[in-house]
N, CA, C and O of each residue as an XYZ file, in Angstrom:
428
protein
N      -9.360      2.909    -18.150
C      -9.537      2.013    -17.025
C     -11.037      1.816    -16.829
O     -11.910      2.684    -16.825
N     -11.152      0.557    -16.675
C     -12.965     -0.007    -16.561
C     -12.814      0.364    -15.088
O     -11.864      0.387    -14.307
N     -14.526      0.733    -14.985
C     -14.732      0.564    -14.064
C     -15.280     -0.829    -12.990
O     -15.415     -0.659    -11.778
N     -15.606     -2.442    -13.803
C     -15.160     -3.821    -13.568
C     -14.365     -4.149    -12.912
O     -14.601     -4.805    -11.897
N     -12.564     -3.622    -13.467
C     -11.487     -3.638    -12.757
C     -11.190     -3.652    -11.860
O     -10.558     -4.492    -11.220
N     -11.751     -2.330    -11.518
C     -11.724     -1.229     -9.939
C     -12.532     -2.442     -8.684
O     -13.562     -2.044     -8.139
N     -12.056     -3.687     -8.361
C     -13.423     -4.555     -7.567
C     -12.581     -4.692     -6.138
O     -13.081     -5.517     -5.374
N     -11.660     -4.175     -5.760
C     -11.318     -4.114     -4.559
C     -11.168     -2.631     -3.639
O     -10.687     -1.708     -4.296
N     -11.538     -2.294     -2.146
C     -11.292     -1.281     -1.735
C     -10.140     -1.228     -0.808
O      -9.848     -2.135     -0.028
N      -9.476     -0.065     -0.948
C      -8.254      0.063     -0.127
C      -8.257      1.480      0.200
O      -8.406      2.382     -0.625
N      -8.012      1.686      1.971
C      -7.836      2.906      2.269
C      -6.061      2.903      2.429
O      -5.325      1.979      2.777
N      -5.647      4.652      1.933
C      -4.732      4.950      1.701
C      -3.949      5.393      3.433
O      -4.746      5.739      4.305
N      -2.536      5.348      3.763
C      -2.888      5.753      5.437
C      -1.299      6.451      5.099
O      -0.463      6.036      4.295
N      -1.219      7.656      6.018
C       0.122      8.401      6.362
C       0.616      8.518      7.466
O      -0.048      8.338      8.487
N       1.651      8.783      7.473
C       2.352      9.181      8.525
C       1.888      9.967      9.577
O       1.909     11.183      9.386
N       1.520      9.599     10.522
C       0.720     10.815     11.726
C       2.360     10.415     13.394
O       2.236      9.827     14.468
N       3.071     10.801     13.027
C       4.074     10.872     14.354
C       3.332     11.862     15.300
O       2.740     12.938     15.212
N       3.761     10.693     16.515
C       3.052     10.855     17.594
C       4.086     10.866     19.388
O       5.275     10.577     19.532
N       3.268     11.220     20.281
C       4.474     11.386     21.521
C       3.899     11.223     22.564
O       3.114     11.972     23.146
N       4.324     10.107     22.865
C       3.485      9.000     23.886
C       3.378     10.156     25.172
O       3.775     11.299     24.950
N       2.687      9.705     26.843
C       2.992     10.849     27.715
C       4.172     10.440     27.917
O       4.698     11.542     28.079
N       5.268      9.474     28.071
C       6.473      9.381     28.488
C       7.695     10.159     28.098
O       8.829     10.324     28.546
N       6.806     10.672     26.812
C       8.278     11.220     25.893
C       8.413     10.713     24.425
O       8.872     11.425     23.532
N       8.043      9.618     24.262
C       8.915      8.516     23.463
C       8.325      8.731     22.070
O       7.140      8.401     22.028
N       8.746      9.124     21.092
C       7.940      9.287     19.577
C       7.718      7.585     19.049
O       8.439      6.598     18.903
N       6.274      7.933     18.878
C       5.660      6.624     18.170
C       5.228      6.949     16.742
O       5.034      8.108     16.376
N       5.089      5.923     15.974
C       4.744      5.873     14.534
C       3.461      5.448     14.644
O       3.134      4.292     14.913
N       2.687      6.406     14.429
C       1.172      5.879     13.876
C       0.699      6.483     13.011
O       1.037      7.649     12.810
N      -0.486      5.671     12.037
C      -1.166      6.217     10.540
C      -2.542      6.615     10.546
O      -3.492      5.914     10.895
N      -2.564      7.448     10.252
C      -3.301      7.698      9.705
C      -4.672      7.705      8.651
O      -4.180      8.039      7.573
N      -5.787      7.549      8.494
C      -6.463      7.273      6.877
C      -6.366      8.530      6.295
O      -6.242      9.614      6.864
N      -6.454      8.211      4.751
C      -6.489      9.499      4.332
C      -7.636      9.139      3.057
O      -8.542      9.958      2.901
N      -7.600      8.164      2.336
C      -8.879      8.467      1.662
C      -8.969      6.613      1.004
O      -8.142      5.789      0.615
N     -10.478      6.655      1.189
C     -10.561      4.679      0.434
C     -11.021      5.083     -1.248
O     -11.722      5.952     -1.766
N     -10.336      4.121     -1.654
C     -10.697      4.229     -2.786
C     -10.844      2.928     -3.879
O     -10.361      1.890     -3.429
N     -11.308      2.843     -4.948
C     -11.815      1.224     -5.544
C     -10.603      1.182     -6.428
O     -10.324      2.128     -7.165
N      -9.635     -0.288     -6.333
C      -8.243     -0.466     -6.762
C      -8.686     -2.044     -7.462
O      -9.324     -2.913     -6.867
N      -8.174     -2.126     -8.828
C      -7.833     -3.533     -9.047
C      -6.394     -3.911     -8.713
O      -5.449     -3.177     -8.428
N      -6.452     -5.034     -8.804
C      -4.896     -5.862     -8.218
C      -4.857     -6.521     -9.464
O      -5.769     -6.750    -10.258
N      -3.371     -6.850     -9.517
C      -2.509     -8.222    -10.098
C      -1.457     -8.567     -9.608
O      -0.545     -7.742     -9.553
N      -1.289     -9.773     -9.150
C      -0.290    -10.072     -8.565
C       1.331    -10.814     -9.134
O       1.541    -11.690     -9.973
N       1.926    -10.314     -8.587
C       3.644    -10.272     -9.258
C       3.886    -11.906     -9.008
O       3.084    -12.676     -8.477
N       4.777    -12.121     -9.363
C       5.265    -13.958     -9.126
C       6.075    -13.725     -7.719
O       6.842    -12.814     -7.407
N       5.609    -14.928     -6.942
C       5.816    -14.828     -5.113
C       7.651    -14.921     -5.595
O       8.260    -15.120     -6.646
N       7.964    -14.695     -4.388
C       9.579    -14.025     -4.059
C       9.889    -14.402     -2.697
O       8.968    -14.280     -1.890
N      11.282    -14.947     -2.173
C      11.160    -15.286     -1.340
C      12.275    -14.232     -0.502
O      13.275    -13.983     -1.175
N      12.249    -13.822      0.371
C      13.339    -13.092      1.287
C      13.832    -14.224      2.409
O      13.258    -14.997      3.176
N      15.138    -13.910      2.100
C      15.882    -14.628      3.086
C      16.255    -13.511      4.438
O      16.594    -12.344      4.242
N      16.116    -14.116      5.774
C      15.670    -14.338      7.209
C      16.579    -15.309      8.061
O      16.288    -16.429      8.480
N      17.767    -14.589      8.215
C      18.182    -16.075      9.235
C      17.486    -16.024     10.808
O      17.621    -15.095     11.605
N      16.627    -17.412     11.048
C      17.087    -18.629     10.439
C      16.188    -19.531      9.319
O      16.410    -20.712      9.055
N      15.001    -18.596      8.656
C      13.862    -18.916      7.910
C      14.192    -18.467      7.228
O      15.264    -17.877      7.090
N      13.121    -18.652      6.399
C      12.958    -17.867      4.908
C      11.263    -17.449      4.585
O      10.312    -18.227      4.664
N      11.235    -16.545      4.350
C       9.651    -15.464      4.272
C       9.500    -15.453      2.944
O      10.242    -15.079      2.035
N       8.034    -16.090      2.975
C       7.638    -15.689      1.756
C       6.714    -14.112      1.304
O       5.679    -13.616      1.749
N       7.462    -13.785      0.470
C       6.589    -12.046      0.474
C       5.729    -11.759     -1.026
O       6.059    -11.902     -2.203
N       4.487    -11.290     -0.364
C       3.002    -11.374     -1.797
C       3.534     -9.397     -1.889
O       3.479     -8.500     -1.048
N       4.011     -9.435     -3.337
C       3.762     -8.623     -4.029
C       2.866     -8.341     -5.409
O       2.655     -9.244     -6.219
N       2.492     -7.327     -5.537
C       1.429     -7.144     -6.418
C       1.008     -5.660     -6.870
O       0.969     -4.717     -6.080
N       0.638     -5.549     -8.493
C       0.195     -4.141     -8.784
C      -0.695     -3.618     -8.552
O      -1.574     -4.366     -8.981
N      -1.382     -2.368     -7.932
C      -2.689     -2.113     -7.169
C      -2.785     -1.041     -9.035
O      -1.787     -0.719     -9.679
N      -4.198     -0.752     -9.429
C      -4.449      0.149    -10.526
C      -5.383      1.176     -9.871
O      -6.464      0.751     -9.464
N      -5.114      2.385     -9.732
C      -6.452      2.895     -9.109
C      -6.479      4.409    -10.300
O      -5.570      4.767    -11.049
N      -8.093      5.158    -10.074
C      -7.995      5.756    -10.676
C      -7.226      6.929    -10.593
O      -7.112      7.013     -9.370
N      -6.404      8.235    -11.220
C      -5.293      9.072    -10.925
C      -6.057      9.990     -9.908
O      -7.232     10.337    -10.031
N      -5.100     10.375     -8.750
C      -5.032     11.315     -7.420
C      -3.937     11.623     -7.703
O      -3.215     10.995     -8.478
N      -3.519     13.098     -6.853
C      -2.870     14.234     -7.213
C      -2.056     13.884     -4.978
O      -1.043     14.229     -4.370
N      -3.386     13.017     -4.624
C      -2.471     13.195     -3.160
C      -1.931     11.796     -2.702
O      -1.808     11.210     -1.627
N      -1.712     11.581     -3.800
C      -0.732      9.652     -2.877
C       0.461      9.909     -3.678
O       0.683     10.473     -4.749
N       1.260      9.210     -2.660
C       3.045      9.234     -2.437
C       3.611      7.920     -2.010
O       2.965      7.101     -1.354
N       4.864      7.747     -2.414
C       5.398      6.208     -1.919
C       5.219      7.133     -0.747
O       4.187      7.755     -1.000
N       5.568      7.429      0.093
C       5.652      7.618      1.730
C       4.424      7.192      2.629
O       4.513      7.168      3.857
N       3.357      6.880      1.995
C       2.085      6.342      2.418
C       2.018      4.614      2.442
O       2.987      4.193      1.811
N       1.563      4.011      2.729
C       1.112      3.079      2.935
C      -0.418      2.703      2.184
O      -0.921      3.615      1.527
N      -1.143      1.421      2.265
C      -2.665      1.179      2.065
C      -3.109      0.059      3.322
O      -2.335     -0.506      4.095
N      -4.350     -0.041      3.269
C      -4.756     -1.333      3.622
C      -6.025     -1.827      2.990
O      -7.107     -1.274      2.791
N      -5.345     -3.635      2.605
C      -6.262     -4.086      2.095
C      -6.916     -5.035      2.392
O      -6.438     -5.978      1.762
N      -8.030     -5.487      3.192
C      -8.883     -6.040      4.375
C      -7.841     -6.002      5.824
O      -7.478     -6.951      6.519
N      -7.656     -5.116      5.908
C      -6.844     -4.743      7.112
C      -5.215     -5.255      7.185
O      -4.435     -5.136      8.129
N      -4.996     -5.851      5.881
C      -3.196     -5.700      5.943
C      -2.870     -4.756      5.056
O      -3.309     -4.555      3.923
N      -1.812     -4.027      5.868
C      -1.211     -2.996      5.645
C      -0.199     -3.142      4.061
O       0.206     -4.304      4.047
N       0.096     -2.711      3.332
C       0.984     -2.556      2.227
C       2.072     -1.721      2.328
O       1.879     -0.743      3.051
N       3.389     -1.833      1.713
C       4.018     -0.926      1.648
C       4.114     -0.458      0.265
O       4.315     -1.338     -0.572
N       4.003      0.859     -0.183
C       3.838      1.125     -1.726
C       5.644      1.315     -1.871
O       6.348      1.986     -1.116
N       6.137      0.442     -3.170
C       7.168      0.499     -3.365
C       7.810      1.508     -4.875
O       8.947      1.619     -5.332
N       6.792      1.967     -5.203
C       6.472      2.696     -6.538
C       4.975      3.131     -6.926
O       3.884      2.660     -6.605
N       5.285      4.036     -7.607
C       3.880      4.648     -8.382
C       4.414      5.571     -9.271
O       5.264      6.410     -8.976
N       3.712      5.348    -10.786
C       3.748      5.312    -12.210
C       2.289      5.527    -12.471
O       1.317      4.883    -12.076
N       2.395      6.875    -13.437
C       1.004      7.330    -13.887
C       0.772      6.761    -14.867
O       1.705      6.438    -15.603
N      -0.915      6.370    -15.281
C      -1.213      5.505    -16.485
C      -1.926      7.118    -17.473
O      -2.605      8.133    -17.318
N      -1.289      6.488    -18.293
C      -1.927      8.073    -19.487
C      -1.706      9.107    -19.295
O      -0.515      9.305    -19.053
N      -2.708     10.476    -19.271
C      -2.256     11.352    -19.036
C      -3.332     11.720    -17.854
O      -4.500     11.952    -18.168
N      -3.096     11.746    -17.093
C      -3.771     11.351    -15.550
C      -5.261     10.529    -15.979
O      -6.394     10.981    -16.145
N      -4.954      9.738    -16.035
C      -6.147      8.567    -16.239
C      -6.167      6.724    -14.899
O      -6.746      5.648    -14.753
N      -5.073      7.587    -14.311
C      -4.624      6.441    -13.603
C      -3.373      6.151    -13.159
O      -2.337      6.388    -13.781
N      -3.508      5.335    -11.445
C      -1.965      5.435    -11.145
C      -1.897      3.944    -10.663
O      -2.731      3.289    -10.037
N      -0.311      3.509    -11.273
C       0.282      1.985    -11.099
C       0.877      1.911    -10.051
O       1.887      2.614    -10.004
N       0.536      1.042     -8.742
C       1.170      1.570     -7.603
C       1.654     -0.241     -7.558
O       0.942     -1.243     -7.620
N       2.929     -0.114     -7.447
C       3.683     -1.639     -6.836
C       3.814     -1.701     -5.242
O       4.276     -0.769     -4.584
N       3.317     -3.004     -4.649
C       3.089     -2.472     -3.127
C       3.716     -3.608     -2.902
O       4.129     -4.105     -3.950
N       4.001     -4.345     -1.761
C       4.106     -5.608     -0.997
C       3.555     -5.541      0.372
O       3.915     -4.753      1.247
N       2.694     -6.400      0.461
C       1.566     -7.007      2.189
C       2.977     -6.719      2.957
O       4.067     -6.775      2.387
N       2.778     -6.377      4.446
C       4.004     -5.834      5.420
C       3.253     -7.238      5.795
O       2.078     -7.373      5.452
N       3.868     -8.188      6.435
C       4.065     -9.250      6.937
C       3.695     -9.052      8.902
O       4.347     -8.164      9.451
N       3.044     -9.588      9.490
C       2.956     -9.314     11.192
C       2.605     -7.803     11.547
O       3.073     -7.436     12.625
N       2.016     -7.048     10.983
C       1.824     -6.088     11.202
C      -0.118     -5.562     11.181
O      -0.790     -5.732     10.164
N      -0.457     -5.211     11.919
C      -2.125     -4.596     11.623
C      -2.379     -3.453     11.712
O      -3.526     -3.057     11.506
């Protein structure tokens, strides 16, 4: 993996559950580490929505191999959030293939 490639930054974010004063458990994330990711993007896809239809940007993030990212994490990339839908090691830890899709209305 070039380091050319690597021309976008994305911080990685987790799960931090949380408990409002009312009681009520909230979902909030966490950062856990930024790091330099190339992209390629998958052919657009559309999800059906009644009574619309959403268009959803998926795409492969390449970053170099970590030992601490998990689908259960999330990224963000200029402040939209991703959901990682997979991750596949490149070589023999030389790199990890992470398939994500932009979360749509969300910051």
């Amino acid at each position: 993996m070039r380091a050319g490639e690597l021309d976008r930054r994305i911080t990685f974010q987790e799960p931090d559950p949380q408990t409002s004063p009312s009681g009520a458990r909230t979902r909030d994330w966490k950062d856990v580490v930024t790091v330099w990711a190339g992209f390629r993007p998958m052919p657009g896809r559309e999800r059906y929505q009644s009574p619309q239809t959403l268009a959803t940007r998926t795409g492969i993030w390449r970053i170099r191999w970590r030992s601490d990212i998990h689908e259960r994490m999330r990224f963000l990339f200029r402040g939209q959030p991703w959901q990682i839908d997979g991750i596949a090691e490149i070589g023999r830890r030389e790199g990890l293939e992470i398939t994500a899709t932009a979360i749509e209305g969300e910051q």
